[in-house]
N, C-alpha and C positions, 0 to 999 in steps of 0.2 A: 577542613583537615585533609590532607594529602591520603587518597584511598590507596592501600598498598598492603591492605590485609591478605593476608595468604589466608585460602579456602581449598581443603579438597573436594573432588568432583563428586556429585550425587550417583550414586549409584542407577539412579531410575535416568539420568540422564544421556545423551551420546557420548561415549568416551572424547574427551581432546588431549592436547601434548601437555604436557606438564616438564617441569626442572625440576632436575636434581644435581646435586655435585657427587663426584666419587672421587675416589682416592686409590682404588685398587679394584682387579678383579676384570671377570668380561660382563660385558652385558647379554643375557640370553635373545639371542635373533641379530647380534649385532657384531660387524664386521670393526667395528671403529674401535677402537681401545683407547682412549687421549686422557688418563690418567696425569696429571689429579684435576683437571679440568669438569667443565658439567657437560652431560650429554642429557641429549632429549630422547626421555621415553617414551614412546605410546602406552596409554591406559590399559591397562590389563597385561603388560608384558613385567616378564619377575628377572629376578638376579641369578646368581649360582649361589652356591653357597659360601662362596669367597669372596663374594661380593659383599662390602661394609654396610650399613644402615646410611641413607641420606640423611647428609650433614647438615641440610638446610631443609625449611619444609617446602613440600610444593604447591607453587604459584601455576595456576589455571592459565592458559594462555589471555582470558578473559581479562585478568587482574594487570596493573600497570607495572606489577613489579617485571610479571613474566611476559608482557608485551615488549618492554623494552631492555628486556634482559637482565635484568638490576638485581640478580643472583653470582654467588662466589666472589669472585671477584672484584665486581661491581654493587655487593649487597651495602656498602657502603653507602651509596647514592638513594637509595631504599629511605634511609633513617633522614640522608640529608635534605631529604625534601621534605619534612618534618622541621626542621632546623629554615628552612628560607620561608616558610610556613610563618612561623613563628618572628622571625626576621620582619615578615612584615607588617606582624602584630605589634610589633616594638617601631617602628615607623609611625602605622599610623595609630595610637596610642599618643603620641606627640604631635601630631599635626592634629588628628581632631579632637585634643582636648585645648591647644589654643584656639582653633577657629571657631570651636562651641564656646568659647566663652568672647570670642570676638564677634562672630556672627549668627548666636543663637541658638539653643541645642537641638528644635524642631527642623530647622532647614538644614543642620548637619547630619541628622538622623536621617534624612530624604536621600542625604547625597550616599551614607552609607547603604541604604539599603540597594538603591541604583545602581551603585558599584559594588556591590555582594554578586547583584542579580548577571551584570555582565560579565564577570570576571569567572563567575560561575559558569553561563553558558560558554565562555571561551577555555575554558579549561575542560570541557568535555568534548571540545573541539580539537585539544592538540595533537599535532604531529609530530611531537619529537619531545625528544625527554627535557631538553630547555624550554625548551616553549613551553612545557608546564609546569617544571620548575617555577620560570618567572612568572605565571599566571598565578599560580597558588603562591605568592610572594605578593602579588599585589588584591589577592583577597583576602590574605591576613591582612593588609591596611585596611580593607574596607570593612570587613569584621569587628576590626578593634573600635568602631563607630559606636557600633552595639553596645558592648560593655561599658566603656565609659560614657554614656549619654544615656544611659535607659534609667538605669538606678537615681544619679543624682535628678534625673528628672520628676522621677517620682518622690522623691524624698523632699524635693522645691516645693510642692503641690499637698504634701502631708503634714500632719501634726506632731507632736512628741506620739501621745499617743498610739498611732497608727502606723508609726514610723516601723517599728520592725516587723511588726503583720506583714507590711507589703512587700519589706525587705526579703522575709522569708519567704511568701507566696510566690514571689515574680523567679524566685532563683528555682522555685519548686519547676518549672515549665523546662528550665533547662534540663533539669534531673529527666523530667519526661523525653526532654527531645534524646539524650543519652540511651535510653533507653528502648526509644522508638528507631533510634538509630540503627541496633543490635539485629531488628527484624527485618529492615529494608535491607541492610545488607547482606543476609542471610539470603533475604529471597531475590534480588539482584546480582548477580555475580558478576555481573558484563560493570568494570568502572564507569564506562563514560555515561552508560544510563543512570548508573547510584549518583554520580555527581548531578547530572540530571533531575533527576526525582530531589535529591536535600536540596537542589538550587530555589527552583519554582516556586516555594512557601515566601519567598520574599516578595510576588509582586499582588498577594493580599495584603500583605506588612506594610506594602506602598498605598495602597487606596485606604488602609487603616489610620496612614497620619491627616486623614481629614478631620479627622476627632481627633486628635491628640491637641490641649493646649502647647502655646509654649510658655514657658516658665516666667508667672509675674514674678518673683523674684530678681531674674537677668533684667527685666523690659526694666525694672524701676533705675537698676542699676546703670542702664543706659538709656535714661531721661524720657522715654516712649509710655510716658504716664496714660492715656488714652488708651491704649492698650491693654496695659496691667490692669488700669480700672474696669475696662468692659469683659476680660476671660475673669477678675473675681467675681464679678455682676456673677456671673452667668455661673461660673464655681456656686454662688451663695443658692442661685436658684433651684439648682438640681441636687443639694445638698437638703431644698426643703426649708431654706434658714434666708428665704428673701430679705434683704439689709435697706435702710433708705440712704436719699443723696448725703445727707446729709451726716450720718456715721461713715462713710467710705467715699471721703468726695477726694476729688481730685489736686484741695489744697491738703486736707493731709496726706494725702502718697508724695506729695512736691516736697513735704516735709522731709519725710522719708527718701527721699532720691536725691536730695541737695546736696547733703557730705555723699554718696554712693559714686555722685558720679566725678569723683575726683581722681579715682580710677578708672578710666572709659577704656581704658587697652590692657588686659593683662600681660604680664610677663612671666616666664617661668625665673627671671633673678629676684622674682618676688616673693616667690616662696623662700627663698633665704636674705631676704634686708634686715627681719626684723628676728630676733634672738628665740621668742617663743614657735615662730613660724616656720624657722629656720629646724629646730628640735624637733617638730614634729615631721616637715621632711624627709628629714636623713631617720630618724626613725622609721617611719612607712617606710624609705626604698629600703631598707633592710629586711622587714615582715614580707613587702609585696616577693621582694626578690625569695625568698626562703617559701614562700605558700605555692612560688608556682614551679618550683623544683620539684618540690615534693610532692606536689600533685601528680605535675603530668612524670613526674619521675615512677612514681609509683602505677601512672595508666599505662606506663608503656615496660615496665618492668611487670608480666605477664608471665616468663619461661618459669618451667617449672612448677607450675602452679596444677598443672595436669589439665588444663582446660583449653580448646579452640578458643579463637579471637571474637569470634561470636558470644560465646559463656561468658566470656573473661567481661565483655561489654557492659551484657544483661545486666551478669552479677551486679559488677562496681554503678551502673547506674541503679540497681535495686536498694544499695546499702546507701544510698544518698538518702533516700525518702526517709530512713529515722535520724539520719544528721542532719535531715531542716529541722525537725522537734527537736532536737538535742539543742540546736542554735537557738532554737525561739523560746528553750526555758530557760537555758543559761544566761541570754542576753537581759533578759527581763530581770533575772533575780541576779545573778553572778555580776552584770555586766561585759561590755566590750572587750575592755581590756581583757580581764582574766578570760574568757571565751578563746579569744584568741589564742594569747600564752599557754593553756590547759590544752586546747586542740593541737598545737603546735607539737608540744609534750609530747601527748599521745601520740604523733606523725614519729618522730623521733625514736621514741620507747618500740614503739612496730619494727622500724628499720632495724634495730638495736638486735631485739628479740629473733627476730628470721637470720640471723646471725649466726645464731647460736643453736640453731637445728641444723640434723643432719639433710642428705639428700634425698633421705627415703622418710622422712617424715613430711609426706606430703598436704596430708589433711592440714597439719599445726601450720604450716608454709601459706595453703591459703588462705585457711581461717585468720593469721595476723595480715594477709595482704587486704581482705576483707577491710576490716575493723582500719586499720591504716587509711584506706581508701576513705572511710566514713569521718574520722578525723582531718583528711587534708580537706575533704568537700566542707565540713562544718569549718574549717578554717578559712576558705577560698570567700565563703557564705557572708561571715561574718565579716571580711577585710575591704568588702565591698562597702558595707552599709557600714562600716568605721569610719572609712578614710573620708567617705561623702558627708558625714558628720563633721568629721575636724576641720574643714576647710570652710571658709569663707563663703559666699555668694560670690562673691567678684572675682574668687580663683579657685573656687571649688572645681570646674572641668581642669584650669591648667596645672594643680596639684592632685587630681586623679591620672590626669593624663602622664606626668612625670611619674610617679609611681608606677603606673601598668606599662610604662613604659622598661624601669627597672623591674617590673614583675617578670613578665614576657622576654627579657634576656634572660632572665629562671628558666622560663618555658623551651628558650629555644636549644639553651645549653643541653636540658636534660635529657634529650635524643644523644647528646656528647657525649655526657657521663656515663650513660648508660655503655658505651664502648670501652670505660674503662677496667671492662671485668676481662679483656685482654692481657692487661699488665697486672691485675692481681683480681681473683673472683668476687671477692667480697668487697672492694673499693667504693664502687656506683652505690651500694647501701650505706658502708661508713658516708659516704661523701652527702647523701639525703639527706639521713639521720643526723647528722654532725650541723649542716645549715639550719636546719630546723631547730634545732636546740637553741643554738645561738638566736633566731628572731625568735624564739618563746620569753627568751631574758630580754630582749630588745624590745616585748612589746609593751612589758612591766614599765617601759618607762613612758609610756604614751598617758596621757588624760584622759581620764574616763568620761564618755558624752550620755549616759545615760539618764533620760529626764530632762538632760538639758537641751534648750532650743538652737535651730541653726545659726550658727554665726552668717553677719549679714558681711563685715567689714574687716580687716585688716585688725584695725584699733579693739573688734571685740573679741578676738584671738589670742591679743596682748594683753587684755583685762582678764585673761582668764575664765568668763561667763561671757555669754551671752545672753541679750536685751530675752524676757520672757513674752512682750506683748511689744501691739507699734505703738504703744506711748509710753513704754518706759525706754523703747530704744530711740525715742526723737532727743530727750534729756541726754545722754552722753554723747551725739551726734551733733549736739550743740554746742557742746565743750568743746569737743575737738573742734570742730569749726570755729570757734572765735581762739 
């Protein structure tokens, strides 16, 4: 994420320059009067009394806003590096949700985290406000690695059972990092070190994928039976459930992979050939696109809440940790679908309500950004371990990948929208509120995967079930085949 939090100076520490903008007045100690422009004041120096309140808050010289001046005038460029941020999320979201399903989610997972790691140390290196522009542009590609390849991978490797436990657990780490975030940056103020310190945790992540399987699921799908066979071996071992040749040999996986690999190269025109696959689709990029509006719409719509960028952080990562249990009972009893639609609701109803308060009822203002925040997280949560459900094995990365890819133009817009409280105050809200609404009716129309097992194929997407075991799914594998 593009560091650009404004922080006031610590009292216990050396005064430095800070920005402001004025509009009128003199400044006390100061010959320069260039109204309505910003002038730099030194710490500790005050106003008259005709002097206005600072219109913008103040950037430490420390912060990258107030390094490269991205105050008044230029406070535009501030948000827009949020926006090319996000741009590159929506890039790579499309590239490495085909190449994981073209060349394996493990080795693509290597490449993002290698290119997190670099793009990271080169963005705490720039010189100029493009040059990290375009740096944080090319590690939201490398980022978007992570998101779509960590969940389906786990979910390749799990049972019905187990399947949301780990859905909910793994998202829980994020909520942590959210939240660990709030204090590194609190207690770093210099940017290039905070990008610094959040870069580094990637290159344990790297000597971590020695133990990560990759997914028998894809190996079977592209004919590398010797492979699937020896990480289930070894799955079955350390599960405690050692299997013999003869249950798990090598001519039933050939079973299995025979119709699989009639698709060896996915496409993304794949996800629309076939009518049911097609529906489902265009329904995800309407939910992804509506979940990530109102997510980061709501993380970055902060004013007025009465809180530093710091609080604002804690808070909204604190009220995540009861919207994983909100998700992990709803999904179990409620279901996907409704989970989604009912959180969406709620995102919705939040924007709706802050509406409809004045400006001086601050408490009610944060308490519904609160609760809002907890709804878009249990939505974001759930759209995850949905969409990885609905999709096939053989296009489950490139219809994740198309989806976060329409999510992530959600994401990047909402830096945009949020400018539209220029042309009417309340608009950026209607405009949340109003998306959201529409994917909670959008998601009503999705099929529910709950209980039900991963689709392997194309043909069992179009059956509307999927095979429950490998030998009921070798019987309509054979049909299609002859």
């Amino acid at each position: 994420m593009a560091v650009s939090a404004p922080a006031s100076a610590s009292p216990t520490r050396r005064p430095s320059p800070t920005l402001q903008c004025g509009v009128k007045g003199r400044v006390a100690g100061s010959s320069r009067v260039r109204p309505p422009q910003c002038r730099a004041l030194r710490a500790g120096s005050t106003t008259t009394q005709s002097s206005p309140p600072p219109l913008q808050p103040r950037y430490p010289s420390q912060e990258a806003g107030g390094h490269w001046d991205l105050v008044c005038e230029q406070k535009g460029l501030n948000k827009a590096t949020s926006t090319f941020f996000f741009a590159g999320v929506l890039v790579g979201a499309v590239a490495f949700g085909y190449l994981s399903d073209r060349f394996g989610r493990r080795r693509l997972l290597l490449v993002a985290y290698v290119s997190t790691l670099a793009m990271g140390l080169a963005s705490a290196a720039s010189v100029s406000y493009i040059m990290f522009a375009v740096i944080r542009t090319l590690t939201g590609t490398a980022l978007a690695g992570f998101t779509i390849i960590v969940m389906p991978l786990e979910l390749e490797w799990l049972d019905t059972e187990h399947r949301t436990v780990a859905g909910v657990l793994s998202s829980t780490f994020w909520t942590g990092g959210v939240m660990l975030l709030a204090l590194i940056g609190y207690l770093i103020r210099d940017w290039r070190w905070l990008l610094l310190t959040v870069t580094l945790p990637c290159i344990p992540g790297i000597f971590s994928l020695w133990w990560v399987p990759e997914s028998a699921r894809w190996l079977l799908t592209q004919g590398r039976l010797e492979e699937a066979h020896r990480y289930l071996l070894c799955c079955a071992r350390l599960n405690g459930r050692p299997v013999g040749e003869d249950s798990l040999s090598l001519e039933e996986l050939s079973k299995v992979a025979a119709v699989e690999r009639v698709v060896r190269r996915p496409s993304y025109l794949d996800l629309f050939r076939t009518p049911r696959l097609r529906h489902i689709s265009l329904c995800c990029m309407v939910v992804w696109f509506a979940v990530n509006l109102s997510y980061y719409g709501l993380s970055l719509d902060f004013s007025g809440l009465g809180l530093n960028v710091y609080q604002t952080q804690l808070l909204f990562g604190a009220v995540e940790l009861p919207s994983k249990l909100l998700v992990y009972i709803s999904v179990r009893h409620a279901g996907r679908r409704l989970t989604i639609a009912g959180t969406l609701l709620g995102s919705a109803l939040t924007f709706g309500t802050r509406l409809l308060l004045s400006s001086e009822m601050v408490s009610w203002s944060t308490t519904l950004a609160v609760i809002g925040k907890g709804f878009s997280e249990a939505a974001f949560t759930t759209t995850y371990l949905f969409t990885s459900e609905l999709y096939p094995t053989v296009l489950r990365q490139t219809g994740l990948g198309l989806t976060a890819l329409v999510g992530r133009l959600g994401g990047s817009l909402a830096p945009l929208v949020a400018l539209l409280d220029g042309v009417w105050l309340s608009l950026p809200k209607i405009t949340y509120g109003g998306i959201a609404l529409l994917a909670a009716c959008t998601a009503l129309l999705l099929p529910e995967t709950r209980q039900a097992q991963l689709p392997q194929t194309i043909q069992d997407v179009e059956r509307k079930s999927a095979p429950s075991s490998l030998q009921e799914e070798q019987m309509p594998m054979k049909q299609v085949h002859n």
